[in-house]
C-alpha positions as CSV (number, residue, x, y, z in Angstrom):
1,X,6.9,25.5,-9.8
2,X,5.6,24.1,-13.1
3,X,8.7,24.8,-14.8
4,X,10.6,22.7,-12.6
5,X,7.9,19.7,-12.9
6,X,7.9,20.4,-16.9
7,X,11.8,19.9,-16.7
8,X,12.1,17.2,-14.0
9,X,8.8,15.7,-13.9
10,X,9.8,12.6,-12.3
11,X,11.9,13.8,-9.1
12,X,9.5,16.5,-8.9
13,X,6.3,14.4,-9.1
14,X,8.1,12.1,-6.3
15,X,8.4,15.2,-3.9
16,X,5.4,16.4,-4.2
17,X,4.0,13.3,-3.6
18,X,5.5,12.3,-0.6
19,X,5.1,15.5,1.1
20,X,1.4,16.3,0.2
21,X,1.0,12.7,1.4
22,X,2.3,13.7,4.6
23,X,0.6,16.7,4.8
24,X,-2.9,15.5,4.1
25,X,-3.4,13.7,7.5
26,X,-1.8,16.4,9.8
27,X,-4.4,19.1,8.0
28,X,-7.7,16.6,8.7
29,X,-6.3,16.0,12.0
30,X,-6.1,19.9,12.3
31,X,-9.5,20.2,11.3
32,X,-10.5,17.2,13.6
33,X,-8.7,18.5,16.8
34,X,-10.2,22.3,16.4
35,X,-13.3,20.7,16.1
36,X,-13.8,22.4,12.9
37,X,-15.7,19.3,11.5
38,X,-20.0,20.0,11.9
39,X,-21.7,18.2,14.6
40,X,-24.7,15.8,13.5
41,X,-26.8,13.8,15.7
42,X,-26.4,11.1,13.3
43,X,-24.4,7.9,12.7
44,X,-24.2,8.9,9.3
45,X,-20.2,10.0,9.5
46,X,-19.2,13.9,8.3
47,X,-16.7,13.6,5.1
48,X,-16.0,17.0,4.2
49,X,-12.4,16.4,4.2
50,X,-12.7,13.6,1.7
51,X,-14.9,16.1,-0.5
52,X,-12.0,18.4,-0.5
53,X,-9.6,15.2,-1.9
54,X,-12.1,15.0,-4.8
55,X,-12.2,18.4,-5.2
56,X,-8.9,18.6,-5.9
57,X,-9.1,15.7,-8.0
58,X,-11.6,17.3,-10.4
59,X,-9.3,20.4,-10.6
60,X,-6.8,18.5,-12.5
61,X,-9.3,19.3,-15.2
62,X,-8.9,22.6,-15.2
63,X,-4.9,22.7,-15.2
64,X,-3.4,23.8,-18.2
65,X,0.2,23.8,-19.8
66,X,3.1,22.7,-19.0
67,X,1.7,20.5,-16.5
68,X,-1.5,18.6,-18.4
69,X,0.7,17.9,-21.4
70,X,3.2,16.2,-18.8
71,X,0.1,14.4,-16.9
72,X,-1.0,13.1,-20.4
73,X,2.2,12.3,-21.8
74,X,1.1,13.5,-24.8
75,X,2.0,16.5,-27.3
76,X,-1.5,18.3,-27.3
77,X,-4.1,17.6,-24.6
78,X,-7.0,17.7,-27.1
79,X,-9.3,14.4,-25.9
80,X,-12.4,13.6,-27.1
81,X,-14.4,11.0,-25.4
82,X,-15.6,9.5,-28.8
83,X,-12.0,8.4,-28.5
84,X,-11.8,6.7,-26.0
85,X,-11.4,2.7,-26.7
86,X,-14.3,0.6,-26.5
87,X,-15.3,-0.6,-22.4
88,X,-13.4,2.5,-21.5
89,X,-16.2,4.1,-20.5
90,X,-17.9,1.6,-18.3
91,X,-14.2,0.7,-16.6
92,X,-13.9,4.4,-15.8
93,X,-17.6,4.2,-13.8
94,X,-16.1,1.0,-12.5
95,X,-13.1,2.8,-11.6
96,X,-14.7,5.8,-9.7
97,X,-17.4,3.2,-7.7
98,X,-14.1,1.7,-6.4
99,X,-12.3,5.0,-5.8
100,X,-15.2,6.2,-4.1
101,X,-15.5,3.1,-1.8
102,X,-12.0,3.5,-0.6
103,X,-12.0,7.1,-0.3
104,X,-15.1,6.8,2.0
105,X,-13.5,3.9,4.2
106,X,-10.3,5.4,4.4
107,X,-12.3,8.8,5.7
108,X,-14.1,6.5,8.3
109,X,-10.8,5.3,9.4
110,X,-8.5,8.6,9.9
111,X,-11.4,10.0,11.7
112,X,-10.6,7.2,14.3
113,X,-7.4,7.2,14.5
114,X,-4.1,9.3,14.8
115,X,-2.8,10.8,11.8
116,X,0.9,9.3,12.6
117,X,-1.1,5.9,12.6
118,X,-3.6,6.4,9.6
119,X,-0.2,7.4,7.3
120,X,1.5,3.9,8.5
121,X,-1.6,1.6,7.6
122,X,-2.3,3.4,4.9
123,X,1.3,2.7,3.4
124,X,0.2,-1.3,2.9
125,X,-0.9,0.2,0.1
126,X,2.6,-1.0,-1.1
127,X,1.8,-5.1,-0.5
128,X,-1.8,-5.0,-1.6
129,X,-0.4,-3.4,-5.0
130,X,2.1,-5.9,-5.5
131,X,-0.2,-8.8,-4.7
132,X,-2.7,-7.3,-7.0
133,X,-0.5,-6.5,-10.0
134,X,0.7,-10.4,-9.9
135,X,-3.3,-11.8,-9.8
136,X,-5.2,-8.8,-11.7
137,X,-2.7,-7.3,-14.3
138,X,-0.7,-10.8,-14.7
139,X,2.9,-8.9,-13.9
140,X,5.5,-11.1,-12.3
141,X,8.4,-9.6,-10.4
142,X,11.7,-10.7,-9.8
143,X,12.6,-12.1,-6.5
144,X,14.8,-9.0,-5.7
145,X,11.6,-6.9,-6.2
146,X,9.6,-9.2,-3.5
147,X,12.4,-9.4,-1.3
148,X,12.1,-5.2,-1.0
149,X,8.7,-5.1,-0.8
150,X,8.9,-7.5,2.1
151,X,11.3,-5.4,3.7
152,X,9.2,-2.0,3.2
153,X,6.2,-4.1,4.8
154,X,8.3,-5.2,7.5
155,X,9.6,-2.1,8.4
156,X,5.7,-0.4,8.1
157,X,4.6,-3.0,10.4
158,X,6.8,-2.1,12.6
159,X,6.1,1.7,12.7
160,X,2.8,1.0,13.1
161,X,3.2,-1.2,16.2
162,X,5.1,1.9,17.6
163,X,2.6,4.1,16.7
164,X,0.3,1.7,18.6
165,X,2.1,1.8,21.6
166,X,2.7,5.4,21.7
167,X,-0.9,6.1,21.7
168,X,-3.4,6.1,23.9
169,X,-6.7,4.0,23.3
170,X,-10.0,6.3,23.2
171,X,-10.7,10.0,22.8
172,X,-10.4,12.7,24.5
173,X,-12.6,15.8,25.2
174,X,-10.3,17.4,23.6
175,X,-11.1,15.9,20.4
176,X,-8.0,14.0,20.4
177,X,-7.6,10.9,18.4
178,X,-6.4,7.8,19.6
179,X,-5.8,4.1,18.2
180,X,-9.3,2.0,17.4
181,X,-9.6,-1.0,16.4
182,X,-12.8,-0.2,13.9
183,X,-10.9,3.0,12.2
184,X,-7.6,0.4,12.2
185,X,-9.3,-2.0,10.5
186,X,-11.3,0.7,7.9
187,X,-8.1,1.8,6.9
188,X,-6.5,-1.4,6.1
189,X,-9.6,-2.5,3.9
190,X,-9.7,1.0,2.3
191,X,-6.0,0.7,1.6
192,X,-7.2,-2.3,0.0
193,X,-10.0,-1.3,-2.3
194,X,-7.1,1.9,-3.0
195,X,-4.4,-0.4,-4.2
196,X,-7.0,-2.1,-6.6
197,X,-8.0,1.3,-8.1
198,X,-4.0,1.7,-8.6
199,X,-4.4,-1.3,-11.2
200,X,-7.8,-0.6,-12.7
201,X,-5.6,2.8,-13.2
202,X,-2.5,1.2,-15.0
203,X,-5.2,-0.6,-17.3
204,X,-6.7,2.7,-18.6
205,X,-3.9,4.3,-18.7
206,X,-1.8,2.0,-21.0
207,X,-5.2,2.6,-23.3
208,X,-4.0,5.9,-24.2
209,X,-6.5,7.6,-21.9
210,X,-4.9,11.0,-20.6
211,X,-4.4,10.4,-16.3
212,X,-6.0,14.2,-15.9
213,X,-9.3,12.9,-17.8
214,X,-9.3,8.8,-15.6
215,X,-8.4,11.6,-12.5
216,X,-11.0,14.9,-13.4
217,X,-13.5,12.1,-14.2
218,X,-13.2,10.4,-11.2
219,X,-12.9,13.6,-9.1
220,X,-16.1,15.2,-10.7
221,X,-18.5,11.9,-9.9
222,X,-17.3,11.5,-6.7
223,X,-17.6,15.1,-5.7
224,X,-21.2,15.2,-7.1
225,X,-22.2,12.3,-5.1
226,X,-20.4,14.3,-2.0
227,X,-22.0,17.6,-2.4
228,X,-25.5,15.8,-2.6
229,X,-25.1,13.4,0.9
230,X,-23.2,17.1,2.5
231,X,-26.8,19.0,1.6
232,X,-28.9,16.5,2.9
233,X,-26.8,15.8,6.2
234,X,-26.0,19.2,7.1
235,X,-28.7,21.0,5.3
236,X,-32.0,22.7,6.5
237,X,-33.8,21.0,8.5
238,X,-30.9,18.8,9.9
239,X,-29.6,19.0,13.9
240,X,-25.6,19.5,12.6
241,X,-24.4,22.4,14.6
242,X,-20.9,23.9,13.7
243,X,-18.6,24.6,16.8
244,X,-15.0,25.7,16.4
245,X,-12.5,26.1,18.9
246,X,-11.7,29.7,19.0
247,X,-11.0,29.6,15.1
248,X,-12.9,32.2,12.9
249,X,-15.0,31.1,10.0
250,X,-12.6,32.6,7.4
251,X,-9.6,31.1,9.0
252,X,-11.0,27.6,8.6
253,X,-12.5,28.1,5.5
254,X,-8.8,28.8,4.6
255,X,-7.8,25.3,6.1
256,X,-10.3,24.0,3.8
257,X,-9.2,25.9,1.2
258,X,-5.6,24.4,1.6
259,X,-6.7,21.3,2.3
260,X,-8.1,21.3,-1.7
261,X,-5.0,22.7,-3.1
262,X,-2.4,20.0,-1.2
263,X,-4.9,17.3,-2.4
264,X,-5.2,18.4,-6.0
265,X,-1.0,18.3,-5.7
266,X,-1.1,14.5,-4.4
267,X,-3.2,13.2,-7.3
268,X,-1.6,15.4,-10.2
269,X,1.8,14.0,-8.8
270,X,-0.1,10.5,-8.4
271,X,-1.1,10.3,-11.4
272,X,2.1,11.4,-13.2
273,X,4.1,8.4,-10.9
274,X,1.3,5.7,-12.0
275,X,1.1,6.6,-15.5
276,X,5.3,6.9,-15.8
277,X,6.2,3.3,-13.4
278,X,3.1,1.6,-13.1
279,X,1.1,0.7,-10.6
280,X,3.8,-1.5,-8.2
281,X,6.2,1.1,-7.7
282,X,3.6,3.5,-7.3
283,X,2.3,1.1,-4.2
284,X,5.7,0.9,-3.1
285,X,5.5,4.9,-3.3
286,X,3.4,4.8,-0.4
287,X,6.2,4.4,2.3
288,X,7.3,7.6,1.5
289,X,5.0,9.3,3.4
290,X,5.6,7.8,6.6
């Protein structure tokens, strides 16, 4: 597989990324419906799937040639943070407060809501980007580049007033997901806060910054922040309870396991797309997942 994205980085960064995109909600829906998410008597929500998407995001760290050198666009991946230019630093803190933010709303969302749903809100990702780029980065597209955009947002809007209709409101005992209007709305304002973290992005990356260090960086912070709020909800002491429906512990733990390895994919082939086209196709990206 790395040979192929070493050869066609591009078409292969664009696959990968629409179908770990796709895949992503269908496996926390998994999880969700086989209620292998811990019970807390809490209103402090469970986000162990999001830990796993910044799990997989620090990984990038670890990844070695061919695939770092095409990530970096660079010859050698030898980085020294002494390097880096000057306000780097404090944008990449920025950059991961924001990241974090979205990560966390979009997480409180998709536990509301269908995956079918969650993947179709999600993709206005694609108009917040473009709006963004124009006001925060200065970038001014043709009309023939609004004009698509407005289609793709058309045709996303309507999806997700199918989706709406095709789904019942409330949950069942089951553990299945219907539409709410709370996890609707937390995913449009987390799509939101995403698309601005797609230009912060753009603007470290034209600074010669590799995208595995903005993407390790940012996976490593947000993970440590994770861990700590996962070991004080569900640790000693707590009243979480872990309940699976007829699952065994290792085959879960595998879910979980998968669930790291499809989300390290997204953001190795997310950050290849944003570093490569920029941070307005990468937006307009988003509708291939639905």
């Amino acid at each position: 597989m790395w040979k192929i994205w070493a050869r066609f980085p591009s078409a292969a960064s664009l696959v990968v990324y629409a179908g770990t995109g796709w895949l992503q909600p269908l496996i926390v829906d998994y999880l969700r419906i086989n209620d292998a998410l811990p019970k807390v008597e809490s209103d402090w929500p469970v986000l162990l799937p999001m830990l796993c998407n910044t799990l997989g995001m620090a990984s990038l760290f670890f990844l070695h040639h061919p695939v770092c050198r095409t990530l970096s666009q660079q010859k050698k991946m030898s980085f020294r943070w002494s390097e880096l230019p000057e306000g780097s630093h404090t944008r990449l803190v920025i950059l991961t407060i924001i990241d974090f933010a979205s990560g966390a709303v979009l997480m409180i969302g998709q536990l509301r809501i269908s995956s079918n749903l969650f993947v179709v809100l999600y993709s206005s990702c694609t108009c917040w980007t473009a709006l963004l780029s124009r006001f925060t980065l200065g970038k001014r597209l043709a009309t023939m580049q609004w004009v698509g955009i407005f289609c793709v947002c058309a045709g996303l809007a309507g999806d997700a007033l199918v989706s709406m209709a095709l789904t019942e409101p409330g949950v069942s005992e089951r553990g299945e997901v219907g539409a709410s209007s709370f996890g609707m709305y937390a995913v449009l304002a987390g799509s939101l806060l995403h698309s601005l973290m797609f230009c912060m992005c753009e603007s470290l990356l034209t600074a010669s910054i590799p995208a595995s260090v903005v993407c390790s960086t940012m996976g490593s912070g947000e993970s440590i922040i994770l861990a700590l709020y996962h070991v004080y909800l569900l640790g000693p002491g707590s009243s979480s309870r872990f309940e699976a429906a007829g699952r065994s512990d290792c085959y879960l733990l595998l879910t979980y396991a998968l669930l790291v390895v499809v989300c390290a994919l997204h953001a190795a082939a997310f950050f290849s797309i944003l570093g490569s086209m920029g941070a307005t196709s990468s937006g307009v990206l988003k509708g291939l997942q639905v």
